[in-house]
C-alpha positions in Angstrom: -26.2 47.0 -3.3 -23.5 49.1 -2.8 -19.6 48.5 -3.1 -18.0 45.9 -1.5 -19.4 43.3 -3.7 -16.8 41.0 -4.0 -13.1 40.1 -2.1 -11.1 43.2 -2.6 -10.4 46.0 -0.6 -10.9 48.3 -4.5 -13.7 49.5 -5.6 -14.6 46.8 -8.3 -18.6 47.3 -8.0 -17.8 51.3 -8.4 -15.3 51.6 -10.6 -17.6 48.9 -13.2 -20.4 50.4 -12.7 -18.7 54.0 -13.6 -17.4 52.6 -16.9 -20.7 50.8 -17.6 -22.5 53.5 -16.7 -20.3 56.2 -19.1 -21.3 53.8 -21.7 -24.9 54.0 -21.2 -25.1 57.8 -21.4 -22.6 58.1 -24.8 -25.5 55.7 -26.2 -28.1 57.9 -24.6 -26.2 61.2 -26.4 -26.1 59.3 -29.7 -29.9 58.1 -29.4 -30.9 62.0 -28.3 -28.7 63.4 -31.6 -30.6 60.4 -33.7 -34.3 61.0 -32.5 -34.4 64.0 -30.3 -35.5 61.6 -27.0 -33.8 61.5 -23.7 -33.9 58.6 -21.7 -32.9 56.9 -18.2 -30.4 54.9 -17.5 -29.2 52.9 -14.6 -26.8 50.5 -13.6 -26.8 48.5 -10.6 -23.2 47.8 -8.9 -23.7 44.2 -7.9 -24.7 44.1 -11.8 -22.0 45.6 -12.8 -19.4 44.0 -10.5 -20.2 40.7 -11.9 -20.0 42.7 -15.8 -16.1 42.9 -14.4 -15.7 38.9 -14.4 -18.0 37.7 -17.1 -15.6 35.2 -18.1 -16.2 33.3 -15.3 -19.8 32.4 -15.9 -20.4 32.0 -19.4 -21.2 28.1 -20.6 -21.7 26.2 -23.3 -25.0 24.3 -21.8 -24.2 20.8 -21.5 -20.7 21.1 -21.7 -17.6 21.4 -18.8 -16.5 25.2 -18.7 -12.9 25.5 -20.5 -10.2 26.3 -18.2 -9.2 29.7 -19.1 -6.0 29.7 -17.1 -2.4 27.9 -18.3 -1.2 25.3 -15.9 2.7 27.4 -15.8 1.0 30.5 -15.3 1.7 32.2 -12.1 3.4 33.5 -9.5 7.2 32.2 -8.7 9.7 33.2 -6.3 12.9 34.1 -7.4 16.6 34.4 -6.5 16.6 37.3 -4.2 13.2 36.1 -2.5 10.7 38.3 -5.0 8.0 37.4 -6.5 7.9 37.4 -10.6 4.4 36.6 -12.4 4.6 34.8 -15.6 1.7 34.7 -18.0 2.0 31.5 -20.3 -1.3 31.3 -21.5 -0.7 31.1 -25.2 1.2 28.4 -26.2 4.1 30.3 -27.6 4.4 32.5 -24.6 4.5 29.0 -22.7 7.4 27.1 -25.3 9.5 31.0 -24.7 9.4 30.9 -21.5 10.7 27.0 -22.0 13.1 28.4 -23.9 14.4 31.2 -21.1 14.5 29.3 -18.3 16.1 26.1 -20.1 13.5 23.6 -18.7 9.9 21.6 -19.2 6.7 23.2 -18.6 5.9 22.3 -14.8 5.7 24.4 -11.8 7.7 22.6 -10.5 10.8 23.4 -13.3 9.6 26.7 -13.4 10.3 27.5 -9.9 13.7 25.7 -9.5 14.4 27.7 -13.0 13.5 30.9 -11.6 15.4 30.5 -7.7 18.5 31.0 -10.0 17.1 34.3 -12.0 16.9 38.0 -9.9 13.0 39.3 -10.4 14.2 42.4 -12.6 16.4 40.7 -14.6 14.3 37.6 -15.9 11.1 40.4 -16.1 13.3 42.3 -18.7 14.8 38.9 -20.1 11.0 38.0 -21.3 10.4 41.7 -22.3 13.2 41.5 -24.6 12.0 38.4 -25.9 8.2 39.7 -26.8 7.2 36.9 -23.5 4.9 38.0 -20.8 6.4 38.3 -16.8 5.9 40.8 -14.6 8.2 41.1 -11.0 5.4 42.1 -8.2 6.3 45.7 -7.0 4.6 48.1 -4.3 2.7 51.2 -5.0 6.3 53.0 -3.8 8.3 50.7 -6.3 6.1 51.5 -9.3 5.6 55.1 -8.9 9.5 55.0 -9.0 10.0 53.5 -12.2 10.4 56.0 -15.3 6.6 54.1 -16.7 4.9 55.1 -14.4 5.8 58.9 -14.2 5.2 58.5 -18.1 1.7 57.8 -17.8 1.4 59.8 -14.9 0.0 62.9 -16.4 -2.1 61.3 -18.8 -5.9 61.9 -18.9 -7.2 58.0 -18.0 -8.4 58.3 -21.6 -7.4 60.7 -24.7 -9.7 61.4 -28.1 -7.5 63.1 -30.1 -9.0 64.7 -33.7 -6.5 63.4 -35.7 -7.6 64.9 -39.0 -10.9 67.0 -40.9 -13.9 65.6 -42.2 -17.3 66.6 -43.1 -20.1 66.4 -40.5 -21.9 62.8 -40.3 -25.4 63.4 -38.4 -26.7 59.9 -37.1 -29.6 59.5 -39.5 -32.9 57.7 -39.2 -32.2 54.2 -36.7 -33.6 52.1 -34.3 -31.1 52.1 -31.6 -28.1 54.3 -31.1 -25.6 52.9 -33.4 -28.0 51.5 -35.7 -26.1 51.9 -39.4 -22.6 51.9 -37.3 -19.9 49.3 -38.9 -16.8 48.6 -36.5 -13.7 46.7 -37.1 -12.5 44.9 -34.3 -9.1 43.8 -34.5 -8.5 43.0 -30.9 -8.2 39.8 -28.9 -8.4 38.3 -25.2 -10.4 40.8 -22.9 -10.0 44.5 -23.3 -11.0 45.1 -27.0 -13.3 42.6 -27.6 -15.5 43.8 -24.5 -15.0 47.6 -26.4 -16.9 46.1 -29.6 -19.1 43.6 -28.0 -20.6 46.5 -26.1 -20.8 48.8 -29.1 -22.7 45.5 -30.5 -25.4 45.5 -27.6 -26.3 49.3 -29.2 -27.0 48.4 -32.2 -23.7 48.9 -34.1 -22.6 46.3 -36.3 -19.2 44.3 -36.0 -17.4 42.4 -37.7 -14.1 41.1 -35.7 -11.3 40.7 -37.6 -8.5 37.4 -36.2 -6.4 35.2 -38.0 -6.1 31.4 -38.0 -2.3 30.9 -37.3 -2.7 32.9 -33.7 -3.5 31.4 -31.0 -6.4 32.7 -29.1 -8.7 32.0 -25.5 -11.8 30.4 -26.3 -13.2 31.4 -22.9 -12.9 34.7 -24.3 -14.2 34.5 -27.6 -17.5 33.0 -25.8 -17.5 35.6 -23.5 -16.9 38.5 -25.6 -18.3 37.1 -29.1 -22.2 38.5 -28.6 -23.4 40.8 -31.5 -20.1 40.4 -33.9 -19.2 38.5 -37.2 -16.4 36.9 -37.1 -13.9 36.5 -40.1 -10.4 35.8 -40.6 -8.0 38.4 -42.7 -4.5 37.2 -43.3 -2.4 40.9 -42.7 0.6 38.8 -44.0 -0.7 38.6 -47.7 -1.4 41.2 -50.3 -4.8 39.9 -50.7 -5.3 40.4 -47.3 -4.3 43.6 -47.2 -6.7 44.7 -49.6 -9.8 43.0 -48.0 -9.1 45.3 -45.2 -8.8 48.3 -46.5 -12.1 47.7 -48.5 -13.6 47.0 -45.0 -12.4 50.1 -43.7 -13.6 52.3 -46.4 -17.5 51.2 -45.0 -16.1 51.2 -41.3 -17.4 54.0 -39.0 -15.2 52.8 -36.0 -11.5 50.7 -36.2 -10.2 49.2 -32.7 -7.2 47.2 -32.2 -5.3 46.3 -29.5 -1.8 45.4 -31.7 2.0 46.6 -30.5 2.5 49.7 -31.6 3.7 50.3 -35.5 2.5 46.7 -36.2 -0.3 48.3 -38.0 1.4 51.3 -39.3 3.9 49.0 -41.1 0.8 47.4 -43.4 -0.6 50.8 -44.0 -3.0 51.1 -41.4 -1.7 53.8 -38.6 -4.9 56.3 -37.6 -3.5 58.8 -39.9 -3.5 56.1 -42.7 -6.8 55.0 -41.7 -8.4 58.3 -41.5 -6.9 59.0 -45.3 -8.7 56.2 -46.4 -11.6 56.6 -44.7 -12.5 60.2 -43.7 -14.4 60.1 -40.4 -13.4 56.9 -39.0 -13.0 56.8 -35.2 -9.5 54.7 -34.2 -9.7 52.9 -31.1 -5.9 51.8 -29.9 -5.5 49.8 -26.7 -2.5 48.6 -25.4 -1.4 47.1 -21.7 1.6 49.5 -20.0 0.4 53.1 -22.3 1.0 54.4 -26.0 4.2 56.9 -23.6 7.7 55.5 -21.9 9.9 53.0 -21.8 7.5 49.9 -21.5 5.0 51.2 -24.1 5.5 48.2 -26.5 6.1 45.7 -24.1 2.8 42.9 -23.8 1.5 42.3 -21.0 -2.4 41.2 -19.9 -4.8 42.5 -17.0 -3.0 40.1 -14.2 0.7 41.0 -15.0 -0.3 44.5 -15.1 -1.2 44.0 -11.9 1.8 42.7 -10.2 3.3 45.4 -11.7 1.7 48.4 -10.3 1.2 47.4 -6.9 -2.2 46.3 -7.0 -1.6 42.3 -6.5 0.9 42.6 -3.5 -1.8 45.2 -1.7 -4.6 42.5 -2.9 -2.4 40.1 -1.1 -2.9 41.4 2.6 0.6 40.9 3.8 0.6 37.3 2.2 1.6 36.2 -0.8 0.6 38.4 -3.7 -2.7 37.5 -4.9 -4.9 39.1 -8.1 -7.9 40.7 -7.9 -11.4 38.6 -8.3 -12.0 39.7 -11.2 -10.5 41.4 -14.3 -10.8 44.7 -13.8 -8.3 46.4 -16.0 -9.6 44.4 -18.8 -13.1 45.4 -18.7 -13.1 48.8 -17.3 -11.0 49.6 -19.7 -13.0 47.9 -22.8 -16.1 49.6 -21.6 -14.0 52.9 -21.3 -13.0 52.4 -25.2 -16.9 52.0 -26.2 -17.4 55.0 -24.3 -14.6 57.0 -25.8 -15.9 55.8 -29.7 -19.0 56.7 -29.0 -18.1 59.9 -27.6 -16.0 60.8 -31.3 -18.7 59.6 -33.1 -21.0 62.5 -31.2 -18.3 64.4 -32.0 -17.7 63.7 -35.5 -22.3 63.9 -35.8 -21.9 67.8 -34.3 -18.5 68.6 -35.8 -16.8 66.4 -38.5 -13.5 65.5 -38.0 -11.7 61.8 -37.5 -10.4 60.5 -34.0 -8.3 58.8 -32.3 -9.1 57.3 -28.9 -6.8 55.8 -26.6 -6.1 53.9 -23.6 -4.3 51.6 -21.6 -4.7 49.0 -18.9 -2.1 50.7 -16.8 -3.5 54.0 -16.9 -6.6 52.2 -15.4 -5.1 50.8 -13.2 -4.0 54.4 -11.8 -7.3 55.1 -12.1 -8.5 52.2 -9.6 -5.8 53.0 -7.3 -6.5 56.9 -6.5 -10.4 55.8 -5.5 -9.4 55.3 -1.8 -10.2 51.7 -0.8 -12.8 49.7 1.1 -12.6 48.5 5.0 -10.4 45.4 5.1 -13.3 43.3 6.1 -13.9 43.6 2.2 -11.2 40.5 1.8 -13.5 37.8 3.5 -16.2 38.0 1.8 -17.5 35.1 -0.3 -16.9 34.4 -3.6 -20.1 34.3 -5.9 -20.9 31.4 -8.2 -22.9 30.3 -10.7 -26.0 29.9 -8.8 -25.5 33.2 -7.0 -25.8 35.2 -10.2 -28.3 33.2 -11.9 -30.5 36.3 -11.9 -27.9 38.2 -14.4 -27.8 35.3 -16.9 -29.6 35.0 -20.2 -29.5 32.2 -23.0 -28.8 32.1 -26.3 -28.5 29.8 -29.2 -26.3 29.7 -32.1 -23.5 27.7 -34.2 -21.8 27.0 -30.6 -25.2 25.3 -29.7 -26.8 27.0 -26.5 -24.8 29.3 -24.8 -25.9 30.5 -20.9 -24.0 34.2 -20.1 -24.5 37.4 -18.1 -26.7 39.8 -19.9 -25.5 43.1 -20.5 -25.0 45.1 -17.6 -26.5 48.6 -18.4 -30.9 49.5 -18.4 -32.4 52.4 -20.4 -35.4 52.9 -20.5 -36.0 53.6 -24.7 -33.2 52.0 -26.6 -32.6 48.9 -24.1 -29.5 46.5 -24.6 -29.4 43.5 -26.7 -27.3 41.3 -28.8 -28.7 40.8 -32.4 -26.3 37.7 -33.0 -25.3 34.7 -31.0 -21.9 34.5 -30.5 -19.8 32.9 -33.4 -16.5 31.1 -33.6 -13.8 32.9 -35.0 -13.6 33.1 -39.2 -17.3 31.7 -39.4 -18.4 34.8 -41.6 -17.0 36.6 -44.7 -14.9 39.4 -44.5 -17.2 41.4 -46.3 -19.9 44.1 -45.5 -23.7 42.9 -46.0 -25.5 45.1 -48.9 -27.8 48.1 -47.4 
């Protein structure tokens, strides 16, 4: 099946089964380096659409699907007829944006709040407040803006060899990353997609979260396949220390945390790559590490509104998202590709890395592929029983757990999860003995 797959007028079937596909070949590369065997590998685009919206189909069996959306979050119209997205999925992000607008959490508040607010001026209001909004802008209106000339000439993804290290051939292993420890300090879509899919090749992951944040539990399900789970308090000295003796045994670190958050505990990629020569540093962050906006938060839907890519989705109308979350995983499978391309790297050369992207600069990405007749918008929208065919089961502490299997086929090392997924902090934070 080729591209249009699903509503959208952008290449979602393409552009996911690009990134899946890139993924598929770095595991190839690593499993050639490892054993001296070439293999094929495919990826279908229907498949691979669908791998762009996972979160919609994964279920607990025999339970109702958890709503993965906040009842304020939204669009809004405001004082000088615009539209402003707010994304009030957390609870705090929902209680801020109480806080801003002076009123209880119904759309109905909301929207009488934000008629009295200009679209730029409460979208820099939240950013100064560390809250989530996003005014919807045109392709024109973006490209204007001093972000998007920042991120402009950016590659869509850089490794950067951030410091020398000895050579690290891949060894003796069953599957591509076999004997490959990553750190996943990431949450939501993005990041956890980056290590669950270094997890389906054999690497081994431990994701790192804390009790006191909030997080999606939709996510977790969706994105929890392959990993340990432990909490690590980065507050705490003790804490602190657990992660550092973590990272000493790590082969691969991603986060996904504002910029300099890390750096101030100790753990920038130049601290990392002190610590533990060789490691590959994943960073992922929503608007790009360059300009203006780089530490502002933001999520896949906010980023775009921003960019142009929910008023075009919109047809003239109201702006509307895209079907699925496309920024998010296209640019989680990008990450796996890009740490397993520096650990090629660091097998032939040595060296440490740094890999990074951003949702924005995916979004770029999506936007220069040309687009699909406009017929594209009426097609249907697939449910559960039309991808029944993608979905596996498995069985763990959640209980039995129906999701889509992964995405990408090769013919020697094929994909697979060697853990059911696992709620968050159900494991130590400590390596197993080898």
């Amino acid at each position: 099946m080729a591209d249009p797959v699903l509503a959208s007028r952008f290449r979602i079937g393409d552009v996911g089964a690009a990134t899946i596909a890139a993924c598929g070949l770095a595991a190839a590369d690593l499993w050639e380096l490892r054993s001296g065997q070439r293999q094929d590998v495919a990826v279908d685009i229907r498949t691979a659409a669908m791998a762009m919206r996972s979160q919609r189909y994964v279920r607990i069996v025999g339970k109702e699907p958890i709503p993965a959306w906040g009842a304020v979050s939204g669009f809004y119209q405001s004082a000088d007829d615009r539209w402003v997205q707010l994304h009030c999925n957390f609870p705090h992000h929902r209680d801020g944006a109480m806080a801003v607008l002076g009123c209880e959490a119904t759309r109905d508040a909301f929207q009488a709040a934000i008629a009295t607010w200009r679209a730029a001026e409460l979208e820099d209001a939240f950013a100064e407040r560390g809250l989530c909004a996003a005014m919807v802008r045109d392709h024109g209106e973006w490209a204007a803006l001093p972000q998007s000339a920042a991120i402009g000439s950016l590659p869509l993804m850089q490794i950067i060899r951030i410091a020398d290290s000895d050579r690290e051939p891949m060894g003796a292993g069953e599957r591509p990353l076999s004997g490959i420890r990553v750190l996943d300090l990431t949450r939501v879509l993005a990041g956890p997609t980056c290590a669950r899919t270094l997890a389906e090749h054999g690497a081994d992951v431990m994701r790192i979260s804390v009790p006191h944040l909030p997080f999606s539990a939709n996510s977790v399900l969706d994105t929890g396949h392959g990993k340990r789970n432990a909490f690590i308090d980065l507050r705490r000295g003790d804490g602190i220390a657990t992660l550092r003796e973590l990272v000493g045994g790590a082969d691969v670190f991603s986060q996904a945390y504002r910029p300099g958050t890390l750096a101030a505990r100790g753990f920038s990629p130049r601290d990392l790559a002190a610590l533990r020569p060789g490691i590959v540093c994943v960073s992922l962050c929503a608007y790009g590490h360059e300009g203006p906006w780089r530490d502002r938060r933001g999520f896949d839907t906010l980023v775009q509104s921003a960019t142009g890519i929910a008023n075009e989705q919109g047809g003239g109308g109201p702006p509307r998202h895209m079907p699925v979350s496309q920024l998010d995983y296209a640019t989680g499978f990008l990450a796996a590709f890009g740490a397993m391309r520096a650990l090629a790297q660091r097998a032939r050369e040595g060296g440490s890395y740094l890999v990074r992207l951003s949702l924005c600069q995916t979004a770029h990405w999506l936007k220069n592929l040309g687009r699909l007749p406009a017929s594209a918008l009426e097609l249907p929208d697939p449910g559960l029983d039309d991808v029944a065919d993608l979905m596996i089961e498995s069985t763990g502490p959640f209980g039995r757990v129906r999701h889509l299997a992964p995405a990408i086929e090769m013919s020697q090392t094929p994909p697979r999860w060697v853990r059911p997924v696992a709620p968050l902090g159900h494991h130590d934070p400590v390596w197993p003995e080898t």
